[in-house]
C-alpha positions in Angstrom: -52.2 -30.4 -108.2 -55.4 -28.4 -109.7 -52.9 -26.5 -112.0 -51.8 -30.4 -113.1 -55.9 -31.1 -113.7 -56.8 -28.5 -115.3 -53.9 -28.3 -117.6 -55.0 -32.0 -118.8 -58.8 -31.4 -119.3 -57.5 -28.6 -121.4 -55.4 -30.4 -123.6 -58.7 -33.7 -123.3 -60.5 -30.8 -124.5 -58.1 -29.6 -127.4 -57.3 -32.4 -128.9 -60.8 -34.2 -128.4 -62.2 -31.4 -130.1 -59.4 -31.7 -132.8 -60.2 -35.2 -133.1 -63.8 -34.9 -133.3 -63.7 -32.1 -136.2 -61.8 -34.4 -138.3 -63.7 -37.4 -137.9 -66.8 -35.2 -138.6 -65.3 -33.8 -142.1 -63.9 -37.0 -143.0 -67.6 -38.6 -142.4 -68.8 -35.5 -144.7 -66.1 -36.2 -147.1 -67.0 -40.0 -147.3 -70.7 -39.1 -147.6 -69.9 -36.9 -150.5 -67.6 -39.8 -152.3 -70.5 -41.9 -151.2 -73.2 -39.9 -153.2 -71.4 -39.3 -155.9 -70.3 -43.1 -156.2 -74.7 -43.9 -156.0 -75.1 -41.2 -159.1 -72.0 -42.7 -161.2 -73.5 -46.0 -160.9 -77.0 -44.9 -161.4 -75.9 -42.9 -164.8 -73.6 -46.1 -166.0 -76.5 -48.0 -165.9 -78.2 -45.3 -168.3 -75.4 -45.6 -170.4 -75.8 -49.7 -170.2 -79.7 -49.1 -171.8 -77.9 -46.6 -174.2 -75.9 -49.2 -175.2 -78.3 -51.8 -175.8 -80.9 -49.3 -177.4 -78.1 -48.5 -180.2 -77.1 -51.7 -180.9 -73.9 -52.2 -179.4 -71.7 -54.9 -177.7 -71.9 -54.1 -174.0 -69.9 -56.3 -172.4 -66.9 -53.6 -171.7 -69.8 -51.3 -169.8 -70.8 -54.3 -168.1 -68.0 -55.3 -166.9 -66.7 -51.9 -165.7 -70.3 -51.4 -164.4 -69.9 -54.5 -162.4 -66.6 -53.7 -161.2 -68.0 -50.3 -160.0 -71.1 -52.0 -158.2 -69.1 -54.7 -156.1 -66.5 -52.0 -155.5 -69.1 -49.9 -154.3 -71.1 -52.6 -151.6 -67.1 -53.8 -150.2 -66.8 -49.5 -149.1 -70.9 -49.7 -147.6 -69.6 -52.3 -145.5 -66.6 -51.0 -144.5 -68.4 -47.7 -144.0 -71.4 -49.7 -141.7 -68.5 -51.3 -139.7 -66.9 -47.8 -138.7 -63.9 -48.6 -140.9 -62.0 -46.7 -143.8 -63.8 -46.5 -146.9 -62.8 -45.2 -150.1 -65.5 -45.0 -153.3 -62.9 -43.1 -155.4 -62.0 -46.4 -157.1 -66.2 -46.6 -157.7 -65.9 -43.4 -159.7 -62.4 -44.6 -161.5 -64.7 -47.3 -163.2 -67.3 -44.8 -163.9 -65.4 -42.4 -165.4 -63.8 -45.5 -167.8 -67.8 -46.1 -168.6 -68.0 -42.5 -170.0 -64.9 -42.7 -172.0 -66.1 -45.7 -173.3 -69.6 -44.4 -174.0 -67.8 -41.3 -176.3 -65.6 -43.5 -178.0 -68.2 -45.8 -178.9 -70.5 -43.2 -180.1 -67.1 -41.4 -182.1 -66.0 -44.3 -183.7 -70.0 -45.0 -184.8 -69.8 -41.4 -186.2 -66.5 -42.1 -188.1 -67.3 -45.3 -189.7 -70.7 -43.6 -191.0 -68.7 -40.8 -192.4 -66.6 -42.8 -193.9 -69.0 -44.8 -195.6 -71.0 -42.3 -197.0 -67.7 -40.6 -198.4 -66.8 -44.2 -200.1 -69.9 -44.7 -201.7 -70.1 -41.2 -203.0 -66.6 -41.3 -204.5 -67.4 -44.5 -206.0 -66.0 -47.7 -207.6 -64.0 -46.3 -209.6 -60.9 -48.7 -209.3 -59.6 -51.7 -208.4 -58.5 -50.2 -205.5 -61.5 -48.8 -204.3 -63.1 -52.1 -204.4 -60.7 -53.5 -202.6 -61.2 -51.0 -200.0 -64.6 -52.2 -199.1 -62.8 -55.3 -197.2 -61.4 -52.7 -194.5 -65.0 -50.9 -194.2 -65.7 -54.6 -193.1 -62.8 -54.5 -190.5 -63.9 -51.7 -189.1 -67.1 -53.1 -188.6 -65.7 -56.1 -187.3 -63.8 -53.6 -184.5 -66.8 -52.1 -183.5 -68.5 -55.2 -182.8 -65.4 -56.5 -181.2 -65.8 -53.1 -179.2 -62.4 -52.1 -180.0 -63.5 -48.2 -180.9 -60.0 -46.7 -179.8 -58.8 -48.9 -183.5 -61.9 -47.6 -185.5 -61.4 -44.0 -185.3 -57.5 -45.1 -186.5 -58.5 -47.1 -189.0 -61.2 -44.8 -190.3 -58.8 -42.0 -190.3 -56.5 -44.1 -192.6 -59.1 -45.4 -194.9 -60.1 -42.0 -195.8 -56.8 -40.7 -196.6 -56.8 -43.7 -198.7 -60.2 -42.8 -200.2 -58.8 -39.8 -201.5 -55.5 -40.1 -202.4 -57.3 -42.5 -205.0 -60.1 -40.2 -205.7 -57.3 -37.7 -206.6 -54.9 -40.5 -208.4 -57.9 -41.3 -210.8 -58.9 -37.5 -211.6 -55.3 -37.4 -212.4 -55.5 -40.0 -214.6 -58.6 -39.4 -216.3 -57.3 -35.7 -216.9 -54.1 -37.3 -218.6 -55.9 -39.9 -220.9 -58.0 -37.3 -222.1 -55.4 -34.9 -222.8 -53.1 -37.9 -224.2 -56.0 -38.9 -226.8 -57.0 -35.8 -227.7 -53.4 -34.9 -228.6 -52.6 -38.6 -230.4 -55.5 -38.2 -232.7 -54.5 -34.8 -233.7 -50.9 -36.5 -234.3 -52.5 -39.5 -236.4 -54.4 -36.9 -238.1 -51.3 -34.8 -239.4 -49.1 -37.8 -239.9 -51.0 -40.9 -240.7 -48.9 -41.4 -244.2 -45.2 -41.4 -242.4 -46.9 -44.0 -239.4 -48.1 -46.0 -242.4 -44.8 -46.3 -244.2 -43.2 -46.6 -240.5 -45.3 -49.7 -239.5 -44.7 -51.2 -243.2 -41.3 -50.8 -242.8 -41.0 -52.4 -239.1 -43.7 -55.6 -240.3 -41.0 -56.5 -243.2 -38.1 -56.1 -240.8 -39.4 -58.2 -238.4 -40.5 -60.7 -241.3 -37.0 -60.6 -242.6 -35.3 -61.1 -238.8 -37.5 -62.8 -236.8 -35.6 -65.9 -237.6 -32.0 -65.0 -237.0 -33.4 -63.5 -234.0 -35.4 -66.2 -232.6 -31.7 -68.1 -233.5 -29.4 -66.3 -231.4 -32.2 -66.4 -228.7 -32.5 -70.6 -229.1 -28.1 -70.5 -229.1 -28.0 -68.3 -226.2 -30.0 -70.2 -224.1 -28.5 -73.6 -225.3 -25.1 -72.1 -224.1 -26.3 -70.6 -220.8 -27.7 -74.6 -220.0 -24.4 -76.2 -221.3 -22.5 -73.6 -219.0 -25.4 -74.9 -216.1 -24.4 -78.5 -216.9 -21.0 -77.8 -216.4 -20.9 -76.1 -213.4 -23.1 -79.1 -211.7 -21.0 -81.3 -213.1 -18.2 -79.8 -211.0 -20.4 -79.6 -207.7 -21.1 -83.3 -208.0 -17.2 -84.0 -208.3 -16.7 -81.7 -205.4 -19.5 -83.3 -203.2 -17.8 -86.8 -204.5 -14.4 -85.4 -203.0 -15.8 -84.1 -199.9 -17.6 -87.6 -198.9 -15.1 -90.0 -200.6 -11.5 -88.5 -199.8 -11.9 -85.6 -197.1 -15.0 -86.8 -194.9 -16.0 -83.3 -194.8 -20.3 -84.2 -194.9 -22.5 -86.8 -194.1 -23.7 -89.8 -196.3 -27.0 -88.4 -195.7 -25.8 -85.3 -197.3 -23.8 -86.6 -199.9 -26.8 -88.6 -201.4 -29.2 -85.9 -201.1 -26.6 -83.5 -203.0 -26.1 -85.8 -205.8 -29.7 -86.5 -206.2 -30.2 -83.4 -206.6 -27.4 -82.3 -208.8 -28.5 -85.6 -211.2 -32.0 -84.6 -211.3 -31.1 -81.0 -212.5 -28.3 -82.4 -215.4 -31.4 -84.5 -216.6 -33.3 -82.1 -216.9 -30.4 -79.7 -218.5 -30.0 -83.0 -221.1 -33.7 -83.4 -221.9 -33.6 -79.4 -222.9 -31.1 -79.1 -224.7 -32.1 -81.9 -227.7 -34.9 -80.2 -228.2 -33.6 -76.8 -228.5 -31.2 -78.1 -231.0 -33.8 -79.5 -233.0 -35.2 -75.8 -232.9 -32.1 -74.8 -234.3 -31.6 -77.2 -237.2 -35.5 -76.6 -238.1 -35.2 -72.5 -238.7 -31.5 -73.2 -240.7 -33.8 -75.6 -243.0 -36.8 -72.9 -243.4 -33.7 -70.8 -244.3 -31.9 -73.1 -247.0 -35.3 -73.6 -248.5 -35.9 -69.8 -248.9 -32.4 -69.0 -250.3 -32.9 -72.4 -253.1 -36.0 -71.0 -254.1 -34.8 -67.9 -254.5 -31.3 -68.7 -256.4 -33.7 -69.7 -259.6 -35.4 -66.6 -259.9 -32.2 -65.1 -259.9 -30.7 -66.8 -262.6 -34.0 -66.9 -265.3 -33.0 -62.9 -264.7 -29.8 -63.5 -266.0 -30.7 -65.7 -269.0 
């Protein structure tokens, strides 16, 4: 019976000893969340001044901050009524506050950088001015507090900066390699360009009117064949409502609206492109009678 005793206040002893080492530790181990939860809160709130002393949009920080804070008296009470607590989730929203804090100050770094490398490449396009309106963006995502987007969008804008920077040295490079060179060609053969550009104004004289002809005939034709074609839709449209009942009357009305507005339209072209017609055949008889006399006071 004392063997039966002892041999239980042994194992009391054991496992009460057991038990009370690993409350203890875990007590130590909340103490040390604890403190390190008081320090995160107490440097986000730093980082809140920072904030506001720089001139940015806080309301991420203070959201996480407050987050962190009511996270943070929930585990006090828990702790004060011999409960579980758990500040890890304190420092989770602390830790967000820092990342926040770099990215912030990252994408402010960018955006000047960017800047400064726009203005100094300057205006030199079209392009580049048009460029300005993303430098705006990005200071609209800043504001906005959307950093993780600035330090994209910066990246892209100053690809962009220079791939145009380098297009316009290119180009610049060219036009004064291509001037240099076509004056030098002027130069030795301004007499054949003469005779060249004489030769091409008296051509074009000479067949400007056959050509703006056959221009006038083949759009009459391509209208006529439009005409045509329509004319056939409306027949078809006629045969699918009358005979078949293949659409609506709804349909059939707005098709043949439709087709009639455009064969109007072909008719009211067409007159007028005739007229065009019959008005450079006249400039043309007029030329050829004038010129038949002179050609026969030669003979006489």
């Amino acid at each position: 019976m004392k063997k039966q005793i002892f041999i239980i206040l042994f194992l009391i002893f054991v496992f009460g000893n057991g038990m009370f080492i690993q409350c203890a530790e875990q007590e130590k181990e909340n103490l040390s969340e604890q403190k390190q939860a008081e320090l995160c809160i107490k440097n986000s709130e730093s980082v809140l001044v920072e904030f506001i002393e720089n001139g940015f949009e806080f309301q991420r920080i203070n959201d996480s901050l407050k987050k962190a804070k009511d996270l943070y008296s929930a585990q006090i009470i828990l702790l004060n009524s011999k409960k579980n607590s758990d500040f890890s989730n304190v420092l989770f929203y602390c830790n967000e506050i820092e990342k926040v804090r770099q990215l912030a100050f990252q994408a402010k770094d960018e955006l000047a950088s960017v800047k400064k490398f726009y203005f100094e490449v300057g205006n030199i396009t079209e392009e580049m001015i048009l460029l300005s309106a993303e430098i705006n963006i990005i200071e609209e995502e800043i504001k906005n507090e959307r950093y993780e987007k600035v330090i994209e969008s910066s990246s892209n804008l100053y690809k962009k900066i220079t791939e145009i920077q380098a297009s316009a040295t290119a180009i610049n490079l060219f036009y004064k390699a291509t001037s240099r060179g076509l004056k030098n060609f002027i130069r030795d053969n301004y007499l054949k360009i003469f005779v060249f550009i004489l030769v091409f104004f008296v051509s074009f004289k000479i067949l400007k009117k056959p050509i703006k002809r056959k221009i006038i005939q083949r759009k009459i034709n391509a209208l006529e064949i439009e005409k045509d074609v329509l004319k056939k839709l409306m027949q078809q449209s006629q045969k699918d409502y009358f005979q078949e009942g293949k659409i609506s009357e709804g349909i059939y009305n707005l098709k043949i609206k439709k087709f009639s507005e455009l064969v109007r339209d072909i008719d009211r072209q067409l007159p007028l492109l005739r007229e065009e017609i019959l008005k450079i055949t006249k400039f043309k008889k007029k030329d050829e009678q004038r010129s038949t006399p002179r050609k026969s006071k030669k003979k006489n």
